[in-house]
N, C-alpha and C positions, 0 to 999 in steps of 0.2 A: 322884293324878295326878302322873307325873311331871313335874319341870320342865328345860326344854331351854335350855341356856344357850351362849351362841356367845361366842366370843375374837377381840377383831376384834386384829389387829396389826401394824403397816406393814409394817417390812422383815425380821419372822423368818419367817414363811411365806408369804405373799402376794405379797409384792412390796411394791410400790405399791397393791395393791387392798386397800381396806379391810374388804370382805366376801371372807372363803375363799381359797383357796389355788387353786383350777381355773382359775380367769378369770385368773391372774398370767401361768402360761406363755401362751395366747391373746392378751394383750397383748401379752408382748413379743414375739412370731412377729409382730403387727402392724404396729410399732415398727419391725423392721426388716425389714419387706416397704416398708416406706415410702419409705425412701432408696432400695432398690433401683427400686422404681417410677419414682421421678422420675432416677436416672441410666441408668437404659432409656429414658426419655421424654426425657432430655438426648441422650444418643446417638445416637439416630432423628434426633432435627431438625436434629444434626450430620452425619449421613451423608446425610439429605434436601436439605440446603444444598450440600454436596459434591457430590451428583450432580447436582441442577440446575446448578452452575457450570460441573462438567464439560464435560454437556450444549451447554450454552448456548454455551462457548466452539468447542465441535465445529460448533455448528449456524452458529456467525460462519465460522471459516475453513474449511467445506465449501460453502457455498453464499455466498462473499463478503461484501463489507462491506456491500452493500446488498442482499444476499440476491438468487434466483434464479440461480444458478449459475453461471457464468463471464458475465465483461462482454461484452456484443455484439462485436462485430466493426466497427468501423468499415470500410464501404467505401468504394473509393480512387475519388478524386475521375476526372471524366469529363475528359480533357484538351481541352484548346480550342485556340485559336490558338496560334502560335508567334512571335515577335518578334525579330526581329534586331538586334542591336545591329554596330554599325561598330568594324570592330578597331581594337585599338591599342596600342604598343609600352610597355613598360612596364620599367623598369630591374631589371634582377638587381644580383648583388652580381659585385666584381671585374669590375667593365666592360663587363658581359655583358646584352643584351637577350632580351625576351621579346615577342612579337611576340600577342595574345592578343583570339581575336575569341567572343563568344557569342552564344546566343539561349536565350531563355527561354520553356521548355513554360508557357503558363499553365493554368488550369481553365477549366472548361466558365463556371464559375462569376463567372467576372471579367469577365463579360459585354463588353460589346460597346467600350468607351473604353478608348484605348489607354494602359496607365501610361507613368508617367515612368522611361528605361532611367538616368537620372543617379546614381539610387541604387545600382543596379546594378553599375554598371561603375566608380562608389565604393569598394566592396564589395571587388568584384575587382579593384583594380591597389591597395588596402589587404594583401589575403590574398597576392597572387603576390609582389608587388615585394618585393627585398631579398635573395630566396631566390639559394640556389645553383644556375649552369647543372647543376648534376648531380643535385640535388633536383626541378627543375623538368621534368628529364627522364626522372627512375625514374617509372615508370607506377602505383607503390604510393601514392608521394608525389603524385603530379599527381591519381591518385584521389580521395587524403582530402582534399588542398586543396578539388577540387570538390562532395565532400560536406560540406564544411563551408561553403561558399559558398553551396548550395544550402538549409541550415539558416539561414545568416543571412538569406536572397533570401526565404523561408518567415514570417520574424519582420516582414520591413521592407513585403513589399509584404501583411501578412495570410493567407496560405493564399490568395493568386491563383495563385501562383509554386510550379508542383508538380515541374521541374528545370530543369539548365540541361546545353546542349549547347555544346563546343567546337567552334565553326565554323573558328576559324583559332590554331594554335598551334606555332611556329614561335618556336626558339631563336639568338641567335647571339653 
């Protein structure tokens, strides 16, 4: 009978395996299937985090900061009553008068009690007085005074006060 004798030996044939030489290469295909494995499975959850970011930032400023797609539209208040305030002369600069009467559109809203026009008319001999007769009478300038009057008149009486109209205006 013959006798069958095996060579085990680390690193001239095998490898690392201590039985044969076949299982060596097998191993190490394994070995480095393994790092490839996990920086394919790195990658992925890096391109996954990436897209959902993407996503997510698209899905905020398409459809706004509180979602559903452009803010409403606020509609413009129902006008109300009108109020008159009593003109009154108010000083330019170099010598010169301004002669300055309004009324104030209010809202539907500002029900039925009549405000106080002192703030008002506060307001406006604060905003005109001082100005130049030639300022006070370019129509660009008399404009944006009055939209800016109307911005302050919005602040002081709460959103009652939705514009104001020149009833007497008259330089000299």
């Amino acid at each position: 009978m013959p006798i069958e004798q095996r060579v085990v030996s680390g690193s001239k044939i095998g490898g690392n395996n201590k039985i044969g030489g076949a299982g060596a290469n097998a191993s190490a295909e394994a070995e480095a299937e393994a790092p490839a494995k996990k920086s394919k499975k790195k990658l992925m959850i890096i391109v996954l985090v990436v897209v959902l970011a993407v996503g997510g930032g698209a899905a905020y400023v398409l459809l706004g900061k509180k979602g559903g797609g452009e803010p409403a539209a606020v509609p413009p208040p129902e006008k109300g009553a009108v109020l008159t305030i009593e003109p009154v002369s108010l000083n330019l600069a170099e010598g010169h008068y301004l002669r300055l009467g309004l009324a104030l559109q209010l809202t539907k809203d500002a029900g039925e009690e009549t405000p106080d026009t002192a703030a008002a008319l506060d307001h406006a001999i604060a905003l005109f007085s001082g100005h130049t007769i030639a300022e006070v009478s370019d129509p660009a300038t008399r404009d944006a005074l009055k939209a800016e009057l109307v911005g302050q008149l919005d602040e002081v009486y709460e959103g009652k006060v939705m514009d104001v109209y020149l009833t007497n205006y008259v330089t000299q």
